[in-house]
N, C-alpha and C positions, 0 to 999 in steps of 0.2 A: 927858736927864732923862725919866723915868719919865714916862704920859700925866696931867695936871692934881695931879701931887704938893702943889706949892708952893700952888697954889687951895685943894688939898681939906684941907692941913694946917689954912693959914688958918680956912679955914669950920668946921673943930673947934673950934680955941682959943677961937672966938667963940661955940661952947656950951660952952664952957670943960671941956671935955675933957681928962683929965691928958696932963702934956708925957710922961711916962714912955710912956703911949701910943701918941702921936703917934711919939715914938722910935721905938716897936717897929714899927707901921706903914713909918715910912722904912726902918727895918735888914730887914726881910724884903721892901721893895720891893709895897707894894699899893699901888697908884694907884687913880682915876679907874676905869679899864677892868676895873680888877682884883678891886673891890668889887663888881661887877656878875654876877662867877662866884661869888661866895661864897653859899653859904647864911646863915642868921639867926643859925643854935650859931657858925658860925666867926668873922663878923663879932662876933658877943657878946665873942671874947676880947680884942678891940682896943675895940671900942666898948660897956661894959656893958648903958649906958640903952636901952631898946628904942626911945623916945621920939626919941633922939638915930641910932637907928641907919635908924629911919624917914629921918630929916631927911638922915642923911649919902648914903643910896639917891637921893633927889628932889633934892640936889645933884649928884650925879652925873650923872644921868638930863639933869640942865639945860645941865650944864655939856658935859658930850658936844653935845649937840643946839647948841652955839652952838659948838662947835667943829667939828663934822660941816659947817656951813653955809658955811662957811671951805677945810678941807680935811678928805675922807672920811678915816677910819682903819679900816685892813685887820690884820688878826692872824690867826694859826693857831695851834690849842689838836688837841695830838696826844693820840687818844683809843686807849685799850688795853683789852681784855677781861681778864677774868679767865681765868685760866689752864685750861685743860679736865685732866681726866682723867691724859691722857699730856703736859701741859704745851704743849698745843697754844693758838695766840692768835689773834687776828686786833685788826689795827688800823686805823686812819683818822685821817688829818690834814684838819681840818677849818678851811676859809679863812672869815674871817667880815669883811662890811666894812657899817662905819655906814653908816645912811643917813641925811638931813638929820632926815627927821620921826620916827626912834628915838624911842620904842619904839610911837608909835602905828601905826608902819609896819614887819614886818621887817628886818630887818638883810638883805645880800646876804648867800649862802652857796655854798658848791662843798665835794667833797672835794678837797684839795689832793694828796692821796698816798692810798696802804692797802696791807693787808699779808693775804695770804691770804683776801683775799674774791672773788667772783666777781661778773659782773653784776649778775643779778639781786639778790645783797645789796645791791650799792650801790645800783641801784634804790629798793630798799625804804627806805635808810636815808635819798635824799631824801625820798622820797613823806612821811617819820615828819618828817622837819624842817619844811616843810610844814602838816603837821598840828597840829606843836606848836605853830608863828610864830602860826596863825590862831586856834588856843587862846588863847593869853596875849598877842593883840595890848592897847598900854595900860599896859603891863610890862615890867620890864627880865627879858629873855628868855633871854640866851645862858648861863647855867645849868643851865635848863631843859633847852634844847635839848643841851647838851653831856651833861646828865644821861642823856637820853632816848636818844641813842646810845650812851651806856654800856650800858645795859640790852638795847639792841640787839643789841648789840656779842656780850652774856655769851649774848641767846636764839642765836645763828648758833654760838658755840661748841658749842652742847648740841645743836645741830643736824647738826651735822659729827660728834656724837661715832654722833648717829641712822644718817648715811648711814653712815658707815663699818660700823656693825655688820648693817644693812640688806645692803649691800655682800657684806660676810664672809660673811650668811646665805645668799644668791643666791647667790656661787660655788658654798659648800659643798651645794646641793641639784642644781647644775648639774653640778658633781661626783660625786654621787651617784646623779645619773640615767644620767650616762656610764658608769659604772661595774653601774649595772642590767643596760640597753642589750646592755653586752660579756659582762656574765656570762646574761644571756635568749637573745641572740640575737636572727633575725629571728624573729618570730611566726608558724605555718604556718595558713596561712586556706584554704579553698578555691582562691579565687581565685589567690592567689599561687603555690600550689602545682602548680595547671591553668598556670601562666604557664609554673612552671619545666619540667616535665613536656615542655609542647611545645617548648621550647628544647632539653631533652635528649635528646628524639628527633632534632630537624632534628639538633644535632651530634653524634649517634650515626650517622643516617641521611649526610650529608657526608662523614663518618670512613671509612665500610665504602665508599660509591662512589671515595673516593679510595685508599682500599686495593687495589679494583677494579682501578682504572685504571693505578697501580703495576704489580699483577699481568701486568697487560695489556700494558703496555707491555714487561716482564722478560721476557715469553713466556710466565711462568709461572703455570700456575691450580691454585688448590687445588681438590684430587679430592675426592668424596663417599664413606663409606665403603664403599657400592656399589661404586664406582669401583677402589677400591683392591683391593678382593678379584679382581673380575676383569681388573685391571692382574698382579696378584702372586699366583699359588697357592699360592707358600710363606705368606703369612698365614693359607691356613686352621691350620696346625700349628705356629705362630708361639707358638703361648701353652704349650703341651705343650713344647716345644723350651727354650723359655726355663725352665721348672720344673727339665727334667732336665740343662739347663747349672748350674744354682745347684746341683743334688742333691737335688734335693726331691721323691725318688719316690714316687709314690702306691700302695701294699701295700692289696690287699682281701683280707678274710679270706673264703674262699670256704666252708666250713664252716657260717658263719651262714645259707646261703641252699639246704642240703643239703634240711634236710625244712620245706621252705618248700610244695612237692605232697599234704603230710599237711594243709597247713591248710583248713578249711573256708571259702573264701571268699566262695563264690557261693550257698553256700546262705544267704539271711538269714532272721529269728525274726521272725515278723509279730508275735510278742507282745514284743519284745524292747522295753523304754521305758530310756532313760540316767536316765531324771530317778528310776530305783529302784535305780540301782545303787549298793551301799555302803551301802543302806536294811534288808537281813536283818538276822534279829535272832538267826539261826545264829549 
C-alpha cells in the first residue's frame, strides 16, 4: 500500500470531500508522499477547496513526521531536462530520505544516478539543493527542490550547446592559423636570417673540406685554369679547333678595311662639340 493512502482518504471524508475524488486520488496512486510533489493547480483537480487543500498539505506534513519517528522513508524522483537543440539531455536521480523533524529540518539528499553530467555539474546541483532546504526550511520542500533541479538541469543543457559551439569555434581558428603558418612560412627577421646564413656557410665550408679530402685521398686535385693551360698547350687552340670541327668558319671580308689609311683619325677638331650634331639647319 501506497505511503498513508488509507489515513489520508480518511482525513478527506472527514472534510467531506467527494468520494468521486477520493477515487481518482486512489486510481492514479497520490499518497501521503505524493501530495508533497504537487504544486497547488495540480492538487486543485482532486482537491477544489483551497481551504481543504491547505488542511490536506498540514496532514500530511503531520502524518510523515510521526511516521519518520518510527521508520525513515527513502524515494528517488528521476529528474530530466528538456531536450537541447540536437536532442541532447542530461539527467539525475535524485534519493531523498525523511528526516524525523520534516520539514523543519531538510530531508536527506544524494544524487542516486546521472546521465551526461560531469563533476562539476553535480557539484553545483548539490551546492542549489542546499540552498533551496535553507530557503523553505518550515515547508514541505521536495517540490521545490525537484523543481529547482529541473531548471538546473535545462541551464547545463544550454550550456553544453555554449561549449560545443565555443569548441567548433577554437578548432576552426586553430585551423586557420595552421593553414596561415603553411601558406606564410617561416618570417625572415634579421636575426634569423644571420642564424641561417652562419649554418650555410659552416655546411658549405664542411662540404668543400670534405671534398678536399676525397680528392686527396683519390690522388686526385682539381687544377686552376692556370694550371691547365700550362699542363696542356693544345687548350690554347682548343676553342678555334672545336668551331672548325662543327663548320663554323669564320670569313672576313677584307675589302671593308682597304681604304681604312684614307681615314683621318689622328687628326682631331678642337672645335668639334657632339652635343651639335644633327643641330644644322642645312
Amino acid at each position: 500500500m501506497e505511503i498513508g493512502m488509507e489515513a489520508l482518504y480518511t482525513f478527506l471524508r472527514s472534510r467531506n470531500i467527494p468520494e468521486e475524488n477520493i477515487i481518482k486520488l486512489r486510481d492514479d496512486k497520490i499518497d501521503v508522499s505524493v501530495i508533497e510533489l504537487m504544486d497547488d493547480r495540480a492538487l486543485a483537480v482532486y482537491i477544489p477547496a483551497y481551504g481543504d487543500r491547505i488542511a490536506a498539505r498540514k496532514f500530511c506534513s503531520e502524518y510523515q513526521r510521526k511516521v519518520l519517528s518510527e521508520d525513515p522513508i527513502s524515494f528517488t524522483i528521476n529528474v530530466t531536462s528538456d531536450a537541447g537543440e540536437n536532442g541532447e539531455t542530461v539527467e539525475a536521480t535524485l534519493k531523498f530520505t525523511y528526516v524525523e523533524k520534516y520539514p523543519d529540518e531538510p530531508p536527506l539528499w544524494e544524487v542516486h544516478s546521472q546521465e551526461n553530467l560531469e563533476n562539476n555539474d553535480m557539484d553545483d546541483i548539490l551546492t542549489l539543493l542546499q540552498q533551496q532546504a535553507e530557503e523553505n526550511l518550515g515547508m514541505v520542500m521536495i517540490f521545490t527542490l525537484v523543481t529547482a533541479v529541473q531548471e538546473k538541469l535545462n541551464e547545463i543543457v544550454d550550456l553544453m550547446k555554449n561549449r560545443q559551439e565555443e569548441e567548433k569555434l577554437r578548432q576552426e581558428r586553430e585551423a586557420e592559423e595552421a593553414e596561415k603558418v603553411a601558406f606564410q612560412g617561416t618570417v625572415v627577421t634579421i636575426e634569423n636570417f644571420l642564424a641561417w646564413k652562419a649554418n650555410f656557410e659552416l655546411e658549405m665550408a664542411e662540404m668543400r673540406r670534405t671534398k678536399q679530402r676525397e680528392e686527396e685521398q683519390s690522388g686526385k686535385t682539381k687544377l686552376t685554369g692556370k694550371q691547365l693551360f700550362e699542363t696542356d698547350r693544345n687548350l690554347d687552340t682548343s676553342d678555334i679547333q672545336f668551331l672548325e670541327d662543327a663548320g663554323n668558319n669564320v670569313e672576313v671580308d677584307e675589302s671593308l678595311f682597304q681604304d681604312i689609311e684614307d681615314l683621318d683619325l689622328e687628326d682631331d677638331d678642337p672645335d668639334f662639340d657632339p652635343l651639335e650634331m644633327g643641330s644644322d639647319e642645312d
